[in-house]
C-alpha positions in Angstrom: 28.6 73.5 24.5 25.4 73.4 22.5 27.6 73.8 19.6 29.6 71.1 20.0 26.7 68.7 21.1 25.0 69.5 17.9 28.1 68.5 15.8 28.9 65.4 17.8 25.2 64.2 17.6 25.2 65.1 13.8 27.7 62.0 13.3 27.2 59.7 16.1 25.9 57.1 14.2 29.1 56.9 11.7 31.2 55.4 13.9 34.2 53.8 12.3 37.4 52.1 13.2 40.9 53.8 12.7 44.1 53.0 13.6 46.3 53.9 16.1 49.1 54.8 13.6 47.6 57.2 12.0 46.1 59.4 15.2 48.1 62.6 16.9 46.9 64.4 19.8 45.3 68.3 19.2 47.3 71.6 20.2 43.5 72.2 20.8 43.9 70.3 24.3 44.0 72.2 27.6 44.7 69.5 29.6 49.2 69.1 29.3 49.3 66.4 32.5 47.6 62.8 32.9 47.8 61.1 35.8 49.7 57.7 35.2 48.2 55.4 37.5 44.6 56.4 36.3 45.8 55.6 32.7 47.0 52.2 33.7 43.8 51.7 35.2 41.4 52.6 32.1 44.1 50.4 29.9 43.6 47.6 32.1 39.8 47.9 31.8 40.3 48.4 28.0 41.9 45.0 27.5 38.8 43.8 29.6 36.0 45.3 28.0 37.5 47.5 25.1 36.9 50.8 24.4 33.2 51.8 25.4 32.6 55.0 24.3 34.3 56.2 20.6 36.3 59.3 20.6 36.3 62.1 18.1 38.7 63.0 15.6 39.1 65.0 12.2 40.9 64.3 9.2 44.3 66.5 8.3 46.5 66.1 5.8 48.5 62.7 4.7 45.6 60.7 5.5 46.0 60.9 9.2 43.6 62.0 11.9 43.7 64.7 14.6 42.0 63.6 18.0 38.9 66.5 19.0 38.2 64.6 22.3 39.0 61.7 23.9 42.7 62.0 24.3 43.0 60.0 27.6 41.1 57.1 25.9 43.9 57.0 22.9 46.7 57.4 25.4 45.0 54.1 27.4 44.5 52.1 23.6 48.3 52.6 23.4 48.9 51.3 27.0 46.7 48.5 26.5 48.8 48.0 22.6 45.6 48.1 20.7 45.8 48.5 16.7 42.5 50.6 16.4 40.0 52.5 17.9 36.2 53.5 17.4 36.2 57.0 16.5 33.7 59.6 15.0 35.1 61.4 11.5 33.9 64.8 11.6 34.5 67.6 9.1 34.8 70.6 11.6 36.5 74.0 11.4 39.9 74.5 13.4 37.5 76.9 15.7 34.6 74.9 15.9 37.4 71.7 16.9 39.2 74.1 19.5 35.9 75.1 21.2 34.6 70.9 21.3 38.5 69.8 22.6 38.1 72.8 25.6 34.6 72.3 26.4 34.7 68.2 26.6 38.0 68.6 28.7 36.4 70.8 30.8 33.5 69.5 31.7 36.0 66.5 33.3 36.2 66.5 37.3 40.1 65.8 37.1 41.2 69.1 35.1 43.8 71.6 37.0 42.6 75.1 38.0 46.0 76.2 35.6 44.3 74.0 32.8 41.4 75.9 33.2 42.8 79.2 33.1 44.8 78.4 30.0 41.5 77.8 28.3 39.2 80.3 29.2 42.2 82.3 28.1 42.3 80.3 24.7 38.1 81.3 24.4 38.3 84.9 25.0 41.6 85.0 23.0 39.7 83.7 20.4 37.5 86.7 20.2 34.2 84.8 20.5 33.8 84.7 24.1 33.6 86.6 26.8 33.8 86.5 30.9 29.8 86.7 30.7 29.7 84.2 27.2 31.9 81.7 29.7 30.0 81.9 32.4 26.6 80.6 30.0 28.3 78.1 28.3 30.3 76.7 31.6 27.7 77.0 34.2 30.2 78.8 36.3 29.7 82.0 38.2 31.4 84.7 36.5 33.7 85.2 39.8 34.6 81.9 39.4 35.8 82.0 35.9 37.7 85.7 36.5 39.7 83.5 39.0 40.9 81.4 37.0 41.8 83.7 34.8 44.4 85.3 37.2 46.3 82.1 37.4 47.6 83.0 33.9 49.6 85.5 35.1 51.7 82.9 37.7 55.2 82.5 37.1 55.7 78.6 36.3 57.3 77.9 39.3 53.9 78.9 41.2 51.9 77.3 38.9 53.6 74.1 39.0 53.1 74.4 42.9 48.9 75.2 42.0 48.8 72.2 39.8 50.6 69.5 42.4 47.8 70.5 45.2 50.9 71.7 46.6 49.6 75.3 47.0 45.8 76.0 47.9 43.6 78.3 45.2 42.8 80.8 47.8 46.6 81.4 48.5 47.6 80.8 44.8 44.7 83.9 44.1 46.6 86.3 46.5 50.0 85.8 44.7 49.0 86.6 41.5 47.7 89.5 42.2 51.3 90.5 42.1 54.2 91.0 38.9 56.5 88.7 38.1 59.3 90.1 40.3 57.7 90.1 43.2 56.5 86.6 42.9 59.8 85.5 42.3 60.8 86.7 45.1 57.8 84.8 46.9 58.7 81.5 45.6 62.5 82.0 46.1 62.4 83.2 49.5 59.4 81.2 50.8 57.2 78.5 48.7 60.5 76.4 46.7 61.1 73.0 48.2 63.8 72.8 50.5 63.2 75.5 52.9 63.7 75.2 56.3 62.7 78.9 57.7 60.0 81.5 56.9 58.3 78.7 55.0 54.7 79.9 53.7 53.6 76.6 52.8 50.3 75.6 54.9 49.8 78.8 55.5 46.1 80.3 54.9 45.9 82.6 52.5 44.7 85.8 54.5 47.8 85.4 56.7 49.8 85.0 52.9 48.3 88.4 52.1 49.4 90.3 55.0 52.8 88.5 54.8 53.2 90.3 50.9 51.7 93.2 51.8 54.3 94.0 54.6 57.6 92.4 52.6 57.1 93.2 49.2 55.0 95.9 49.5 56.0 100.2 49.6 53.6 102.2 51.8 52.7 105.2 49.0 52.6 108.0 52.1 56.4 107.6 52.2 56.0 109.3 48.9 55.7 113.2 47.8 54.4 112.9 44.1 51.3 113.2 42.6 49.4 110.0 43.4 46.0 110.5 41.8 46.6 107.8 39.2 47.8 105.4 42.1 44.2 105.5 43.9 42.8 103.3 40.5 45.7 101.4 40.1 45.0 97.4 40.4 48.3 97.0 42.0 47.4 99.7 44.5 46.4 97.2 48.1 43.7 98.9 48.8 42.1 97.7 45.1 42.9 94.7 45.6 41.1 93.7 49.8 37.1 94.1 50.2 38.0 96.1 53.0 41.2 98.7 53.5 42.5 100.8 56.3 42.5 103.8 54.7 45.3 106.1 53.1 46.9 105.9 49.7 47.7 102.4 50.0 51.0 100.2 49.3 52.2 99.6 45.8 53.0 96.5 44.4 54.2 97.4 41.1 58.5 98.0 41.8 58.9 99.3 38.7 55.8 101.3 38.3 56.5 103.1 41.7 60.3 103.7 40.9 59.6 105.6 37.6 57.3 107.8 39.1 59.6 108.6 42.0 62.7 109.3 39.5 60.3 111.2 37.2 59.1 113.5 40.1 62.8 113.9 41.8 64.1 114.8 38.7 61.1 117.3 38.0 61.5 119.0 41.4 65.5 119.1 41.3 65.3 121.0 37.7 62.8 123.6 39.4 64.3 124.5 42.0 67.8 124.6 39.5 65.7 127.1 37.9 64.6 129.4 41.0 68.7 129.0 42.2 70.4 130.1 39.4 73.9 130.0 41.2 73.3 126.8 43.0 75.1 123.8 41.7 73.9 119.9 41.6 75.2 117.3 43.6 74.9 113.5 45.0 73.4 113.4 48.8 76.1 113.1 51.6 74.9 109.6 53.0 73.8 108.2 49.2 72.0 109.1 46.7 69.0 108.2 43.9 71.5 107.2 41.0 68.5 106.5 39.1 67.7 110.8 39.0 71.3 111.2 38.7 71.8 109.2 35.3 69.1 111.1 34.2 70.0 114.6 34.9 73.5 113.7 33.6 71.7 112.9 30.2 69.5 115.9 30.4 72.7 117.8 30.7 73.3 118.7 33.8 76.7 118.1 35.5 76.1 116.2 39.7 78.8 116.7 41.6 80.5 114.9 44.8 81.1 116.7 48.0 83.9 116.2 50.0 82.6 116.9 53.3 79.1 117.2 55.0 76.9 120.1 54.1 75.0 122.8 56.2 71.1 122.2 55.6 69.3 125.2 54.1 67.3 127.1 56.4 63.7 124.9 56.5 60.6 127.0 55.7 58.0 127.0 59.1 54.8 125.1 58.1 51.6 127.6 59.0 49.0 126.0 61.0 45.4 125.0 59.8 42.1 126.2 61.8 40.7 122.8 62.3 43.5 121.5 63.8 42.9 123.8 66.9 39.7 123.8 69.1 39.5 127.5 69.0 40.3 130.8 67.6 42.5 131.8 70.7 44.4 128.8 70.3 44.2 129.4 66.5 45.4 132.9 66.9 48.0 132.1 69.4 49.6 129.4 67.2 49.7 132.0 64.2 51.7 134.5 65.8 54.2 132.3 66.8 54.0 130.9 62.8 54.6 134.5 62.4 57.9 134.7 64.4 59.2 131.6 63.1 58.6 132.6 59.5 60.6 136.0 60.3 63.1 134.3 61.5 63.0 131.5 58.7 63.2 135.2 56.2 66.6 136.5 57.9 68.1 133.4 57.9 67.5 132.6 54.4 68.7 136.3 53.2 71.7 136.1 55.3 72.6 132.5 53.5 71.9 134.3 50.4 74.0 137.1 51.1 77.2 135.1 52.3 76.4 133.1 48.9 76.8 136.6 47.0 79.7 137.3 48.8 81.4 134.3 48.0 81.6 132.8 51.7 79.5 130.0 51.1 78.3 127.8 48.1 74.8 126.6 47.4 73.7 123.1 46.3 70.9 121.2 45.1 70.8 117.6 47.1 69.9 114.2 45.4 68.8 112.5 47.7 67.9 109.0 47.8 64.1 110.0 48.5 64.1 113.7 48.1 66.2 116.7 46.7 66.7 119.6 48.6 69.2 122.6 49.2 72.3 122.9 51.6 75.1 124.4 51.6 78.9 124.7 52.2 81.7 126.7 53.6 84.2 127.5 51.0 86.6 127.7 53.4 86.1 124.8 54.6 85.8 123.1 51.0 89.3 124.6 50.4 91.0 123.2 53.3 89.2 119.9 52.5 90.7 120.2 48.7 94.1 121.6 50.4 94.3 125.1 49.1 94.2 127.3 52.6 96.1 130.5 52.1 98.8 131.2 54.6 98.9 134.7 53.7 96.9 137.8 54.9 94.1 139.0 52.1 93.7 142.4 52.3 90.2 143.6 51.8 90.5 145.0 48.5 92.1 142.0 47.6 89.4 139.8 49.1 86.7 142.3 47.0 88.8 142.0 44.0 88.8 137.7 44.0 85.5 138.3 44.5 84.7 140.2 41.8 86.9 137.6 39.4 85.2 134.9 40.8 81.4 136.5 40.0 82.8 136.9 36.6 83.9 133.3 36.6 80.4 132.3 37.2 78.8 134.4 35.1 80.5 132.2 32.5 80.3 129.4 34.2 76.7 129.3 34.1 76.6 130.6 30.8 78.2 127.5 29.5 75.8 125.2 32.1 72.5 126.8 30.4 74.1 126.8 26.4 74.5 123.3 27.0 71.0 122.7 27.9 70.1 124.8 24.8 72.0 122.9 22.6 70.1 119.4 23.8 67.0 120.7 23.2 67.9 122.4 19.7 67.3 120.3 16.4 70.1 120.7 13.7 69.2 117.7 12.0 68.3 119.7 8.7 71.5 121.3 8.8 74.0 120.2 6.0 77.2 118.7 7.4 80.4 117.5 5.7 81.7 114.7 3.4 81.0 111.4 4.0 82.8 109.2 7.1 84.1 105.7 7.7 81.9 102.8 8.6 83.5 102.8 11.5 83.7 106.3 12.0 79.9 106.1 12.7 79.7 103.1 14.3 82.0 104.0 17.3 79.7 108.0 16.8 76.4 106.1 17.5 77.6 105.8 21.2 76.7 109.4 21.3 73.0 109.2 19.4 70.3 110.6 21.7 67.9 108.5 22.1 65.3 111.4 20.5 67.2 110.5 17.1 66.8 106.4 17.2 64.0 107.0 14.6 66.0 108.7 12.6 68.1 105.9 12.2 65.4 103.4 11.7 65.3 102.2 15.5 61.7 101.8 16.7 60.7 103.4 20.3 62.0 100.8 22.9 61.1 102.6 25.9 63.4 105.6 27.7 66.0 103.2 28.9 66.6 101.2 25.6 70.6 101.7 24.3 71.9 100.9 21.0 73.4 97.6 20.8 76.5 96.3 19.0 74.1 94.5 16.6 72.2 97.8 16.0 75.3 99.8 15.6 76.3 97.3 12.6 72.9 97.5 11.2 72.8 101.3 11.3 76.1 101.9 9.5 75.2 99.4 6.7 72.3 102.1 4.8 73.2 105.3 6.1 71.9 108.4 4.3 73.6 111.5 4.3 70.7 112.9 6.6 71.1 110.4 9.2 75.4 110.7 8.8 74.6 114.3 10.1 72.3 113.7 12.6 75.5 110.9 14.0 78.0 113.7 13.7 76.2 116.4 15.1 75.4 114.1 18.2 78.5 113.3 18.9 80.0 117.1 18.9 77.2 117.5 21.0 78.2 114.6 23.3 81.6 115.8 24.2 80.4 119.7 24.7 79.5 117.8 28.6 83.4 118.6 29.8 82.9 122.6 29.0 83.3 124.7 32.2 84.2 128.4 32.9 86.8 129.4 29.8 88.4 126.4 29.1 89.5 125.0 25.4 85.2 123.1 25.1 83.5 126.2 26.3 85.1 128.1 23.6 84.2 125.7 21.1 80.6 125.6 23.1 80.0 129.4 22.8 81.3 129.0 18.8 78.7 126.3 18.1 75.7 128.5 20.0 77.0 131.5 18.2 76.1 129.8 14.4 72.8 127.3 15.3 71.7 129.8 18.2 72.9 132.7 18.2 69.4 134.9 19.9 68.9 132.0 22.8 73.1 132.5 23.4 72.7 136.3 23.2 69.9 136.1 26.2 71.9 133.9 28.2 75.1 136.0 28.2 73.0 138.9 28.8 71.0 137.9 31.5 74.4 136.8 33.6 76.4 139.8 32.6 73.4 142.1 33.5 73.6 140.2 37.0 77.5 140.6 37.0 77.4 144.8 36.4 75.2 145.1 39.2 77.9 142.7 41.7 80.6 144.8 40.2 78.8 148.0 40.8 78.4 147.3 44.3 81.8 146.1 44.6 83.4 149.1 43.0 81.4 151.2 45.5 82.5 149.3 48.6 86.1 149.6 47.3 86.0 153.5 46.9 84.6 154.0 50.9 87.8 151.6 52.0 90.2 153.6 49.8 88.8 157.3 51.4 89.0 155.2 54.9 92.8 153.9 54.1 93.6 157.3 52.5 92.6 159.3 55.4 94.6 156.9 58.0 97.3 157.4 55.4 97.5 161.5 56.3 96.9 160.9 59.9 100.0 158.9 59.8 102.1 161.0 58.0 100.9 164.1 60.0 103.8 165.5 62.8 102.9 165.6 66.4 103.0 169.0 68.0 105.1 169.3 71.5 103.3 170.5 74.5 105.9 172.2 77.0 103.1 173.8 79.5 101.8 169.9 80.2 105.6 169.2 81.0 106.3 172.5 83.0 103.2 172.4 85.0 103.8 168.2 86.3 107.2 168.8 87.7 106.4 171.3 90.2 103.3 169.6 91.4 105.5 166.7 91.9 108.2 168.7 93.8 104.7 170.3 96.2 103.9 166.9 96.9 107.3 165.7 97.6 107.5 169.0 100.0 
């Protein structure tokens, strides 16, 4: 302010007449609205008295002027239909005529809180001013001018609503403390003219505030993951009140909160794919995250859809803690009965486990909309769902011997499942390929790009959920080099390697392509399953040997004559005839 002072005093005395004509108002100008009926009013007093005080202008190119201050008083001179004006001429800067257009407008009694807002944002965008440099220059408290500053972040809608008088400042500060979709949502739902229920307007702003907080709002204890950066997040509640109730807080930030929760489900349904080797993925009963599904699916993994509703897995007892208990007896007492819960939690996960061995039952990993966790189902059950119940008698042997197949089905099986993770994370780009493809041989291949390749084809980092368009498909294809033509065609064989299951027609090919890029990781995973499939086949082949000695021996017992026993026969017929006597 000092600043501009100076330069308006340096010049004062040179005041000159310009025209009309050859004035234009300054991008410079924070203030966008003028009230119409107070313009009409200074023009009316203009053609009275004329203009009083001069404005201030510069000179910019083609002889014309551009105004630093005074804009309402030109805008009156044109409603009055005067020719000229008094104006200073000063030779200033495009900073130093910025800083003198926001400060003058400023200092003026009519100017919105959004017109502020927008140029304390201009200052400090400027890079030579700060909250504190604002607060000197302004005479404003430095909470005052950090206000303000938050009504830059309101959606125009909102803001529109701020600068009408139509919406309060304290109300207006509790909405943009939110993002964009929420306040959307808030203006939509509540604040746009027109509405007729669960109106906000009039409302004051600490009952606006609790109104957000409970609608748009997600309490964070309804969550599992790690929330250590949520306890410093500004869109956290509890960073945003003076005074909190305690817990984690509610999030604010949709987006924010459902990256984190698909990050973590994701993150704990891979783990516990890892510790369950033989357990297989698959979408919740009653819904599911489809978020965590697309990305497994891209990670590799195949999520299936059961047919029918699964048996939970057994749930692990939770021990108890000593302060929750007001002594050691009660302690003590509660811990053994932890104890016989968690024995019985043990037996009925090993009998699970061993009916999953057997082939009675098959295990699952559950998305969940919220959560993933295990469950199972009856294969018999699952068959007569799909249709295929046997009418005929299996045999035991028989049952042992489908058994056995089926183990060596899965061996493969999961071979196939874990070379197809392999293969994702393997990089063949250095590899030479083949002769050179059609245009639109590669452009319909790009489909098939992972996304850890869009560098290599000139695309820039567009976050994790960023797909190739049509446009930069086109633009691809125009300057391929034969480096980024392998990379395309490598993808794509890659792409369709997803169908491979068990032996058919892909896996073979899937095995063949593991055997030349990775042939030591392939060798690892085949041996690790086969080594788990001797062992089932051992035990199998031993169970099979006790029921052939058990058949075999009720084999000669059957074939063995029965001897006659005359004495028996001699000895009941006279008895008979004694009694009868």
């Amino acid at each position: 302010m000092i600043m501009a002072t100076t330069a308006v005093q340096a010049v004062e005395k040179n005041i000159t007449s310009v025209a009309l004509a050859d004035i234009q108002p300054s991008n410079y100008n924070p203030r966008k609205n003028f009230d119409e009926t107070s313009l009409a009013e200074l023009a009316e007093s203009i053609r009275r008295q004329g203009v009083l005080q001069p404005i201030g202008v510069r000179p910019i190119e083609d002889n014309r002027f551009e105004i630093v201050f005074g804009e309402r008083r030109y805008r009156a001179s044109l409603m009055a239909e005067l020719t000229e004006i008094p104006a200073i001429v000063m030779e200033i800067s495009d900073e130093t005529a910025e800083e003198m257009a926001i400060t003058e407008n400023l200092q003026r009694k009519d100017v919105t809180p959004i017109e502020e807002a927008n140029a304390y944002q201009k200052l400090i965008d400027s890079g030579r001013h700060d909250v504190q440099s604002l607060t000197v220059q302004f005479g404003k408290t430095e909470a005052y001018i950090r206000t303000r500053l938050k009504f830059v972040s309101l959606i125009p809608e909102i803001a529109l609503l701020l600068e009408q008088d139509e919406l309060t400042i304290s109300v207006a500060t509790e909405i943009c403390r939110y993002g964009e979709d929420i306040q959307h949502d808030i203006y939509d739902k509540h604040l746009r003219e027109g509405l007729t229920f669960n109106s906000w307007r009039g409302m004051k702003a600490s009952e606006v505030a609790k109104n957000i907080e409970r609608s748009y709002t997600t309490d964070l204890n309804r969550y599992s993951f790690d929330k250590t950066l949520c306890l410093s997040c500004p869109h956290n509640t509890n960073n945003m009140m003076l005074f909190c109730e305690g817990g984690c807080g509610n999030c604010a930030n949709r987006s924010c909160l459902d990256e984190m929760q698909t990050s973590y489900l994701m993150e704990k349904a891979v783990q516990i794919m890892g510790q369950r080797p033989l357990a297989l993925l698959c979408r919740g009963f009653y819904g599911s995250n489809e978020k965590v599904v697309e990305c497994l699916v891209a990670s590799g993994f195949e999520v299936e859809n059961l047919p029918m509703r699964p048996n939970d897995y057994p749930e692990e007892p939770e021990a108890p803690q000593v302060e929750d208990y007001e002594n050691t007896e009660e302690y003590a007492e509660a811990y053994k009965e932890y104890e016989k819960e968690l024995s019985d939690y043990n037996e009925e996960c090993e009998e699970v486990n061993r009916r999953g061995e057997a082939g009675e039952i098959t295990l699952y990993v559950t998305i969940e909309r919220n959560d993933v966790s295990l469950c199972y189902v009856e294969n018999a059950e699952m068959q007569t769902v799909a249709g295929e119940t046997q009418e005929t008698v299996v045999s035991p042997i028989e049952k042992l011997e489908k058994q056995d197949k089926r183990n060596k089905e899965i061996a493969l099986e999961k071979t196939v499942e874990d070379t197809k993770k392999q293969i994702l994370e393997v990089d063949m780009t250095e590899t030479k390929f083949g002769a050179d493809e059609d245009k639109m041989i590669y452009f319909f291949m790009l489909s098939s790009l992972r996304k850890e390749h869009f560098e290599a084809v000139g695309i820039e980092d567009k976050g994790s959920y960023y797909y190739l368009t049509n446009e930069d498909k086109m633009r691809i294809i125009e300057n391929l080099t034969a480096k980024q033509k392998a990379v395309i065609r490598r993808d794509f064989l890659i792409a369709n390697f997803k169908d491979a299951f068990g032996s058919n027609a892909i896996a073979t090919l899937l095995l063949d392509f593991a055997k030349k890029h990775m042939p030591d990781r392939l060798a690892d995973i085949q041996n690790g399953y086969n080594e788990i499939y001797e062992k089932r086949h051992h035990r199998i082949e031993e169970k099979k040997a006790v029921l052939l000695v058990l058949e075999q021996a009720k084999q000669e017992d059957a074939e063995q004559p029965e001897e006659p026993q005359p004495e028996a026969e001699t000895q009941t017929e006279p008895q008979t005839e004694e009694i009868a006597a």
